[in-house]
C-alpha positions as CSV (number, residue, x, y, z in Angstrom):
1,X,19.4,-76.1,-46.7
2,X,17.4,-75.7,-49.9
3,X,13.8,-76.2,-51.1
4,X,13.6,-76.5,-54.5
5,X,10.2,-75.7,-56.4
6,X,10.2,-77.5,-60.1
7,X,8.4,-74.3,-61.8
8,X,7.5,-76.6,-64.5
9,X,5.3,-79.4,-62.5
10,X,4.0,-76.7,-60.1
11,X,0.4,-75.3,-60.1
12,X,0.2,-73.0,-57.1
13,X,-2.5,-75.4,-55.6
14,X,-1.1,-73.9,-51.9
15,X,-1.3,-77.9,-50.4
16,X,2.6,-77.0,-49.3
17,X,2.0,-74.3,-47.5
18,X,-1.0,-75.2,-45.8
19,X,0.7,-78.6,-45.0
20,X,3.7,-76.6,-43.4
21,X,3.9,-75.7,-39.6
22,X,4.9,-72.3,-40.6
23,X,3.3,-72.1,-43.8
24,X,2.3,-68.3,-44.6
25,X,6.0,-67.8,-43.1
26,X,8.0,-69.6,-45.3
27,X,5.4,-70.1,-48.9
28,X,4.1,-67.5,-51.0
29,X,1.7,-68.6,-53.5
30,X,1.4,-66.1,-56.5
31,X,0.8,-68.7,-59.6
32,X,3.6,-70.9,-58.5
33,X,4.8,-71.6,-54.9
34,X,8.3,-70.5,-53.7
35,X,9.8,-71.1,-50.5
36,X,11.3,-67.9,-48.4
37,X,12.4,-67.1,-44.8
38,X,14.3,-70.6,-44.9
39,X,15.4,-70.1,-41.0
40,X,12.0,-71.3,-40.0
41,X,11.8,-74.0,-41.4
42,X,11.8,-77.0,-39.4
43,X,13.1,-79.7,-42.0
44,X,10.0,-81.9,-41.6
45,X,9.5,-82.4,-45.4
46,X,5.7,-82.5,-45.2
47,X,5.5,-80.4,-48.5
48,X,7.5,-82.3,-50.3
49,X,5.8,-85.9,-49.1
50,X,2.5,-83.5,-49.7
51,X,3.0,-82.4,-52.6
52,X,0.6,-83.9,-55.3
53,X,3.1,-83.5,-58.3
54,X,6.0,-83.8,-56.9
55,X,7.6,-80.7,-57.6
56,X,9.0,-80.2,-54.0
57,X,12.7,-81.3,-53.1
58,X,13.8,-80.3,-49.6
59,X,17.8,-80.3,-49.7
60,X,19.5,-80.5,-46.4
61,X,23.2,-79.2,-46.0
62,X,25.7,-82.0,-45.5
63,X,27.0,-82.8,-42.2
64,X,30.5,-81.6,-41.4
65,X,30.6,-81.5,-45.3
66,X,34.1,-80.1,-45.5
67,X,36.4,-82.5,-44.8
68,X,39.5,-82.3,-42.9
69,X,42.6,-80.6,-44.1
70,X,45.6,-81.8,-43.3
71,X,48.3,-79.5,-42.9
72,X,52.1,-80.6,-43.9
């Protein structure tokens, strides 16, 4: 799992991390936000839908992603 800040359309404004359930955990606001300490978050996506440019994408890791191998 991912969450990608566009550094170009952010402004720092803070609405994603005070938005988030665990928001002084995970952002850190110092001009622009970035997103740390991934394991707490809970996958909601309220700073992304919050966000008022847009600049959040919350990427989620595939479900049994790999597939199968078959062995011969």
């Amino acid at each position: 799992m991912k969450i990608d800040v566009d550094r170009e359309k952010c402004t720092g404004c803070g609405e994603c991390r005070d938005i988030c359930p665990k928001g002084p955990v995970i952002w850190k606001i110092n001009g622009k936000a970035e997103a740390s300490n991934l394991r707490y978050c809970h996958l909601c996506t309220l700073c992304a839908s919050k966000c008022p440019l847009g600049a959040i994408k919350v990427i989620r890791d595939e479900i049994n992603g790999e597939k199968e191998k078959i062995r011969t």
